[in-house]
C-alpha positions as CSV (number, residue, x, y, z in Angstrom):
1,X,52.3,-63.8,-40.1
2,X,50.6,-64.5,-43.3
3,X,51.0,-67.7,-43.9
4,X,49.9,-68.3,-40.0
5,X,46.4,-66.4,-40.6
6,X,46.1,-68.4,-43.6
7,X,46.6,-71.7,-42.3
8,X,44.0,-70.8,-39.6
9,X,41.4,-69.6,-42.3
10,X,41.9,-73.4,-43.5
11,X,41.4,-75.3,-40.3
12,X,38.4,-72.8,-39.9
13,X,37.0,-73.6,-43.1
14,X,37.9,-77.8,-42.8
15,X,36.1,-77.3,-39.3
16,X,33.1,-76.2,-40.7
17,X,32.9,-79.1,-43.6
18,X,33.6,-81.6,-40.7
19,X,30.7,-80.7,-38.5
20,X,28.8,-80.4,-41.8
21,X,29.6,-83.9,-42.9
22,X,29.1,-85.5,-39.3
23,X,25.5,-82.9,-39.4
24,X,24.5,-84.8,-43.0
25,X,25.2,-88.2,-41.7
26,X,23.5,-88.3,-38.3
27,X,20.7,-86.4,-40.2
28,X,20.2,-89.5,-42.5
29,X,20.4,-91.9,-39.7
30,X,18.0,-90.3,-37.8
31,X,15.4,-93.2,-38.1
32,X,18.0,-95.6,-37.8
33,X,19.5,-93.9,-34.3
34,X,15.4,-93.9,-33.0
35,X,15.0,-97.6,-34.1
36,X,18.1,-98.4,-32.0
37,X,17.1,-96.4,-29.2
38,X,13.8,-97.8,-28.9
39,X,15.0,-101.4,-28.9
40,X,17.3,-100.7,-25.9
41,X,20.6,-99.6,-27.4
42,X,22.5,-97.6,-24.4
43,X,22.8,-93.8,-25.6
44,X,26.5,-94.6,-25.3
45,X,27.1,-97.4,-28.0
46,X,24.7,-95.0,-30.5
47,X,27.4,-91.9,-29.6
48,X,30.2,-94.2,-30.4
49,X,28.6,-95.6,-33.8
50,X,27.9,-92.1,-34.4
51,X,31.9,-91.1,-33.9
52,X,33.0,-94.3,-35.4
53,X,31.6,-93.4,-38.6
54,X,33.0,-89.3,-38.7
55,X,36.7,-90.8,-38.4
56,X,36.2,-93.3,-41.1
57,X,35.4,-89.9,-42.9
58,X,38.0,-88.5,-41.3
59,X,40.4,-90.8,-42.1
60,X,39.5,-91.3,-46.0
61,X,40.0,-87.2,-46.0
62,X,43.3,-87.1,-44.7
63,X,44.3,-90.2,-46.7
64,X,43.5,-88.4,-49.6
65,X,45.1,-84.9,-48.7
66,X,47.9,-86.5,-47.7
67,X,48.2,-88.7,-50.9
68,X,47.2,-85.2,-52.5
69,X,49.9,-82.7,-51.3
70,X,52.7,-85.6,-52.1
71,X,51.8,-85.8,-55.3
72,X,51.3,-81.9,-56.0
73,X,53.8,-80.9,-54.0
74,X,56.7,-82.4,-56.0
């Protein structure tokens, strides 16, 4: 029961730094994202840039957790 709450304290808490991460990058784009709109980009293809970039991030975090726990866990 334990080890179940904590385990959902860490998804909570990798949650959080997700949406803070995707928050911090659309923030900076911001001018970029008007630009685009402005020219004519459909809302659509800006949504799916937006995503595209938040699982690269993704992706180079669980890499490196992965990569991580193998190596600490031995």
């Amino acid at each position: 029961m334990l080890l179940a709450l904590f385990a959902g304290l860490a998804l909570a808490i990798a949650a959080t730094g997700l949406s803070g991460v995707t928050a911090l990058m659309v923030s900076q784009r911001t001018r970029e994202i008007g630009i685009r709109m402005a020219l004519g980009a459909q809302s659509t293809s800006v949504m799916r840039m937006v995503l595209v970039q938040g699982m690269r991030v993704i992706a180079v975090g669980v890499a490196a957790g992965v990569v991580m726990a193998l190596v600490f866990s031995r």
